[in-house]
N, C-alpha and C positions, 0 to 999 in steps of 0.2 A: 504494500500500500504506500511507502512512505515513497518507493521510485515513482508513480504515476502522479504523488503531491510534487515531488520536486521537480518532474518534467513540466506541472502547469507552471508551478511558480520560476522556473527559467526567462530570463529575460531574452528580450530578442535579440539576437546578437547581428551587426550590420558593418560590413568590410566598406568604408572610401575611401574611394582609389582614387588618384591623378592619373593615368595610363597617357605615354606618351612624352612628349617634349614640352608639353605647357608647361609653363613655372610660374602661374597665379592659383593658389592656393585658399582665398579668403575665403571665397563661396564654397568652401568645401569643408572648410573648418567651423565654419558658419551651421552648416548642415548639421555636420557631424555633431556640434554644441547642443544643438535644437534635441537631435535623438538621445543621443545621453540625459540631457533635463530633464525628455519624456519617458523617462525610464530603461534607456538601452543602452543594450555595452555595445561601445561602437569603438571601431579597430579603423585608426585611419594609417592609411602605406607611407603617406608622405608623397613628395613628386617624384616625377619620369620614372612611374613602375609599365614593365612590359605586361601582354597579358598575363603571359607565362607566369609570372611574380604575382598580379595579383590571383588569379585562378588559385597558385599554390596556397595563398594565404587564404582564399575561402576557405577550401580546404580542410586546412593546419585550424583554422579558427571555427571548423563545424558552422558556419555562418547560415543565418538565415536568408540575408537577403545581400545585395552588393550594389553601391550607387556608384557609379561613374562619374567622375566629374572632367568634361572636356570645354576647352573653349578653345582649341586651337584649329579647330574644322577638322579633326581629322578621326571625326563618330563616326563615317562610314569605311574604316576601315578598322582602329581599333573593338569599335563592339562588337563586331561579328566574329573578330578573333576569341573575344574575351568568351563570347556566348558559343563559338564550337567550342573551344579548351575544356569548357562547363560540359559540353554533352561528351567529349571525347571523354574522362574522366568518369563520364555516369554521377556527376551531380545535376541533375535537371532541377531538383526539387528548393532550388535557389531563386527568390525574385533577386530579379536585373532591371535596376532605374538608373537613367541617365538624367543626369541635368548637366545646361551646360548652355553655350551658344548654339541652339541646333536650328536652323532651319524648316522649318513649318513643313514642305512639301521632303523632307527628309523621315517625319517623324514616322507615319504610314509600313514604312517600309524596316524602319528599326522592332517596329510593334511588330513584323511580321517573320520577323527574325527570333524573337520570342522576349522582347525587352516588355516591361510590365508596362513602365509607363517613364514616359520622357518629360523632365521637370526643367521652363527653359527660364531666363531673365526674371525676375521678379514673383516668380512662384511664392507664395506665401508659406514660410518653412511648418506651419500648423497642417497643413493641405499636405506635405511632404510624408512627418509624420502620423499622420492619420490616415492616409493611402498605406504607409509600411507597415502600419498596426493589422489594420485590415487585412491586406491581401496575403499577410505570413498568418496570419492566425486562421484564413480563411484555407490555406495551404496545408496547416497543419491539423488542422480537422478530417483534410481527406482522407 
């Protein structure tokens, strides 16, 4: 009984990543402060991690979910790597959210790629966390 009390009471745990060459950082630490406040342990990489790096760190860290944070344009190459590396591996059961500078006619196609949901400029960090609450709790029901 006491392992099914301490799987509820587990916090959500959420890997942000910088992937890539961007070196601005604020909107990510930003985030990352929000989820922690809202009760999460949150594991941030630091910058210019490859996917390879952050994959491993889902991983390593049992993560529920992993935000992306890119502003350097260059979402349509690093997520799709980040999101095979996840399926090569046989972690599928991970949400994948991107924020960042992305492109409106961009986003369509990352959702279809298997990103939960992409969070761009001015995203309200409450609508952040209360998407991530949802969609791992709604994950881990299944």
């Amino acid at each position: 009984m006491a392992t099914s009390s301490a799987q509820s009471q587990r916090k959500i745990r959420v890997v942000v990543a910088k992937p890539g060459l961007d070196g601005h950082d604020r909107g990510a630490k930003i985030i990352a402060r929000a989820l922690r406040d809202a009760g999460m342990e949150v594991i941030y990489t630091g910058l210019h991690q490859t996917p390879e790096q952050i994959v491993e760190t889902v991983i390593q860290e049992d993560a529920d979910a992993v935000g992306l944070s890119i502003l350097s344009g260059a979402h349509m190459t690093l997520v799709p790597r980040v999101v095979e590396l996840l399926r090569e591996q046989g972690v599928e059961d991970v949400l994948v959210t991107v924020g960042g500078t992305i492109p409106a006619e961009d986003i369509p196609q990352l959702k279809e790629l298997g990103v939960a949901e992409v969070f761009t400029p001015g995203s309200p960090t409450q609508a952040i966390v209360d998407f991530i609450r949802s969609a791992t709790t709604e994950r881990s029901i299944d």
